[in-house]
N, C-alpha and C positions, 0 to 999 in steps of 0.2 A: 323302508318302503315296502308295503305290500307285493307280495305275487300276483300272479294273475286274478281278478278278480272274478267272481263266479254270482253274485249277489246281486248284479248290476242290472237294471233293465232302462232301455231308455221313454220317454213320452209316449201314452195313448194315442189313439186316434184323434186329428183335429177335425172340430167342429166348427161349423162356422158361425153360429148363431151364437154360441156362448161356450168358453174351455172352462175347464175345470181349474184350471192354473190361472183364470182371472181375466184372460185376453176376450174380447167381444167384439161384433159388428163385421158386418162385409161394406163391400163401399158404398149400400144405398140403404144404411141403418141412420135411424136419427140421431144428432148430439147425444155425445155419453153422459152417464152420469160418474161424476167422478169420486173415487173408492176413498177409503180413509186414507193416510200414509201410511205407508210403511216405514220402521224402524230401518236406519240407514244401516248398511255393512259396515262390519267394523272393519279397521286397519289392519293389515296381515307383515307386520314388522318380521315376523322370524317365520323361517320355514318349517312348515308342518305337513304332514307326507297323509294326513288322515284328509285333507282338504282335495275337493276337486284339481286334477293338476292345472288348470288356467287361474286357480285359485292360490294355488299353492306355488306355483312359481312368481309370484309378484316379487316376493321379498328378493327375488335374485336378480330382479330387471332393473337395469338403474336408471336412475329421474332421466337422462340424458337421450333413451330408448323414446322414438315415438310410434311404431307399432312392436305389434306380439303377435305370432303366432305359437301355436300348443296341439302338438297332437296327441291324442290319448292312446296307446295303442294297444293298452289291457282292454279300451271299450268295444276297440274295433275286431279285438278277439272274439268277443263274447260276441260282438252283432255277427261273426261269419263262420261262430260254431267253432275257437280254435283258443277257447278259454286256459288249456293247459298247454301251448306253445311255448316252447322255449327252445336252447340250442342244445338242447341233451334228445328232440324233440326229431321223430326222421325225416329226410331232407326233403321226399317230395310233401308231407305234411307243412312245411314251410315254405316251398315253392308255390304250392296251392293256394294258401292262406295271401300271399305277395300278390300274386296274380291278380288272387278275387280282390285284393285290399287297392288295383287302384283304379276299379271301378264301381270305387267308395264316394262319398266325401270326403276324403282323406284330403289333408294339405301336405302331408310328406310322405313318402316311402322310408322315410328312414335316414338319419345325416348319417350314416357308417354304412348305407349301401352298398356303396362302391372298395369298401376294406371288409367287408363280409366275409370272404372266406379267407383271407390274410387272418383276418381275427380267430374265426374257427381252427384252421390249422395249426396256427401258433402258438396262442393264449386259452382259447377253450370255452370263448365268449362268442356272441354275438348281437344282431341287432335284434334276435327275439328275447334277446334276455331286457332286452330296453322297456321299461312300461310305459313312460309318457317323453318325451321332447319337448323341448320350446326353442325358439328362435327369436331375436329382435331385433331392428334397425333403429339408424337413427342418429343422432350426435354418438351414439353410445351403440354398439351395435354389438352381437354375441350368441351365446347358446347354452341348454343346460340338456344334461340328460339325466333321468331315473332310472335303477335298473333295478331288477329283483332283489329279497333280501336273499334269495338263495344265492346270487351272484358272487363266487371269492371275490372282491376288493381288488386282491394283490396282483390277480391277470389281470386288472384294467388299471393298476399303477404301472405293470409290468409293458403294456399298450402305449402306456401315456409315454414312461420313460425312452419308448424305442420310435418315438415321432409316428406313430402309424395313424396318416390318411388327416381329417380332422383333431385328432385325439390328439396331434403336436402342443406341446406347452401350455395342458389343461392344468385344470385346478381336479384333485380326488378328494373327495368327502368321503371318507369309507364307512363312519360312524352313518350315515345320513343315507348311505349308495345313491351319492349325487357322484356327477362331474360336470363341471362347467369352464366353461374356453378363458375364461378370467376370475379373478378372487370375487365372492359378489360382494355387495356394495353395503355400505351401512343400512341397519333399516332406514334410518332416518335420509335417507339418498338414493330408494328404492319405489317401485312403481305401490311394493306395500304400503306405503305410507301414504297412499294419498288417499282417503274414502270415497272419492269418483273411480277412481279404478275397480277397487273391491266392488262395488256395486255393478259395474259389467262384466264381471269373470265368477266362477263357480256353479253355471249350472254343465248335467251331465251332455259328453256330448264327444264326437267323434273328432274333430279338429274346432278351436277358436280361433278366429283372429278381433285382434283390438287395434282402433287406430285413434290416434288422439287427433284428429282433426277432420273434419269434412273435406267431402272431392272436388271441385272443379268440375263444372258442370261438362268445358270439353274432353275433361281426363276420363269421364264415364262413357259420354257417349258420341268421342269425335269430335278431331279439331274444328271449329267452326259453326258448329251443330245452335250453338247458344244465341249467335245472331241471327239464325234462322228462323227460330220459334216463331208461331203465332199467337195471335193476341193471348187465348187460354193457355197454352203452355206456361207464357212470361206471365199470368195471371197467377199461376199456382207455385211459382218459383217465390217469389214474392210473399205468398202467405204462410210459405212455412220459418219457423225461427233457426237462430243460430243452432249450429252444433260443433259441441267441442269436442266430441268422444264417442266411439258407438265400439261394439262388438256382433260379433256372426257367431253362432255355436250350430255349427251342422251335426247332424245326427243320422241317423237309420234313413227315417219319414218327417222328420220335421226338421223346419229351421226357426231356432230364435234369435232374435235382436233387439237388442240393447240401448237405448236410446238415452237412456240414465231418467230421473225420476220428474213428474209433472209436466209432460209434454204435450202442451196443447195441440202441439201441430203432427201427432201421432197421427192420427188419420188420414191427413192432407199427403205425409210423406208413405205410407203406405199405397196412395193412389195415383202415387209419383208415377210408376212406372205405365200405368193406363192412358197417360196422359204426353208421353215422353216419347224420341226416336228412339228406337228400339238399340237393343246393346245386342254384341255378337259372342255368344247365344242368346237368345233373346232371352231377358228376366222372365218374362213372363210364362215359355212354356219351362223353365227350371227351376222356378218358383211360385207357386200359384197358392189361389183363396186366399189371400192373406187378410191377417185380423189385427186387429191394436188393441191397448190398452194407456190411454194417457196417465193414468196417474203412475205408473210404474213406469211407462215409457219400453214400451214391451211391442214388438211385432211378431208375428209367427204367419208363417207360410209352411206348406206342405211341399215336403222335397220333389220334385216331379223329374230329376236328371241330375245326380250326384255328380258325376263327374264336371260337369256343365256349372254347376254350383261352385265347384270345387275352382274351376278357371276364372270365373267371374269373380269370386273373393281374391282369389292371388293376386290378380287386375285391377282390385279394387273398382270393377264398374258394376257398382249397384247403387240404381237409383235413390233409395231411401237415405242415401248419405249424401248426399249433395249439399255443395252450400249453397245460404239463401242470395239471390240476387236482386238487387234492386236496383234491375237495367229496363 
């Protein structure tokens, strides 16, 4: 695994008439015109440390997981100026960094938060040495961590062996400086192996989350909320199609999403939330301008309240995942 990364810059300014990454239209543009295809993602069967980590953690997620989160935490160095952070690194330099990191988009602080300086004192590790995490629920449920190639191995077998905090009865990759909460999984019985997944995970980005199914219209926004609707509301729930899978990549200044490829009803669900009872925080001031692209199935919005982004993905209430109704 890579050190902290120094190379890394994340998305330009979004525009809203037309991105450079392909996404177009605000909500009062006419019908798209739809782009060629794109070549599908291939399968990510084995792990490979040179791949985006939402990317590169697939092959350790097993079939049985139905969502993913992944935080990056070499990108979130570089976005807040603490690119060469580690635990050899001085402590308010790392206090500081913690601080500003969780009035990020971040989705974790860290799974070894809370054994932080049990690790430092003892082993000579910590959670700065970690570069990316992942987490997943589900039938199958678990965790992986990366850490520097400068990281000895042997203080995080030495961690594992002494049960400390989550670190009890991991699995150590030391060739890989993986560790994960269980052995992972065959490729061929891994979230790698499906090419609907690869295709929502690897772009660059401060925290991902993946969920293999759409939300329950009251689970976004309120028990009861869905026989309430008026006529346009239940008009617009209605025209958008199935979803089986979406992804979040929060960053710096932008959000993208994942809607996986040919999505006619990209635009319809982009104007979800204009049209919707509001969610607490409301989507709309922690996500705004948002643009689509149907044939990739592609949203973007501009960040306007990370931390607010940040709660609303954990919660899963965001309107653009909803499923369709036909009530």
């Amino acid at each position: 695994m890579k050190g902290a990364r120094t190379g890394r810059t994340w998305l330009g300014a979004l525009v809203c008439a037309t991105l450079v990454t392909g996404l177009t239209a605000c909500s009062d543009d006419p019908e798209p015109v739809y782009q060629d295809d794109t070549a599908p993602q291939a399968v990510v069967r084995e792990y490979d440390a040179s791949l985006e980590p939402s990317a590169a953690v697939l092959s350790l997620v097993p079939s049985g997981a139905t969502s993913l989160t992944v935080t990056d935490f070499d990108q979130l160095r570089l976005v807040l100026g603490f690119g060469s952070l580690d635990s050899t690194s001085p402590p308010e330099e790392s206090e500081t960094f913690w601080r500003r990191a969780g009035r990020t988009a971040t989705l974790s602080l860290g799974l070894l938060r809370d054994v932080d300086e049990q690790l430092r004192a003892d082993f000579g590790f910590s959670r700065d040495d970690v570069a990316w995490e992942a987490s997943w629920e589900g039938e199958q449920s678990g965790w992986a961590l990366a850490f520097h190639d400068s990281v000895p191995m042997r203080a995080v077998q030495r961690a594992v062996r002494a049960g400390v905090g989550p670190l009890r009865g991991a699995v150590v990759d030391a060739d890989r400086h993986l560790v994960t909460s269980a052995r992972p999984p065959a490729g061929d019985q891994s979230w790698g192996a499906v090419p609907e997944m690869a295709a929502l995970t690897g772009r660059e980005a401060i925290s991902t989350f993946v969920d293999r199914s759409c939300r329950d219209f009251d689970d976004v926004f309120g028990d009861g909320m869905e026989a309430s609707l008026a006529k346009a509301p239940k008009a617009a729930l209605r025209a958008i199609d199935e979803l089986e899978a979406w992804s979040v990549a929060l960053g710096a200044e932008l959000v993208t999403v994942q809607l996986g490829p040919d999505r006619g009803d990209a635009f319809d669900r982009v104007r979800l939330a204009d049209v919707m009872p509001r969610t607490d925080p409301d989507f709309g001031t922690v996500m705004d301008r948002g643009v689509a692209d149907p044939s990739s199935g592609r949203l973007g919005y501009t960040l306007r309240d990370p931390r607010g982004a940040a709660q609303l993905t954990k919660a899963r209430q965001l309107p653009f995942a909803v499923c369709r109704s036909l009530g």
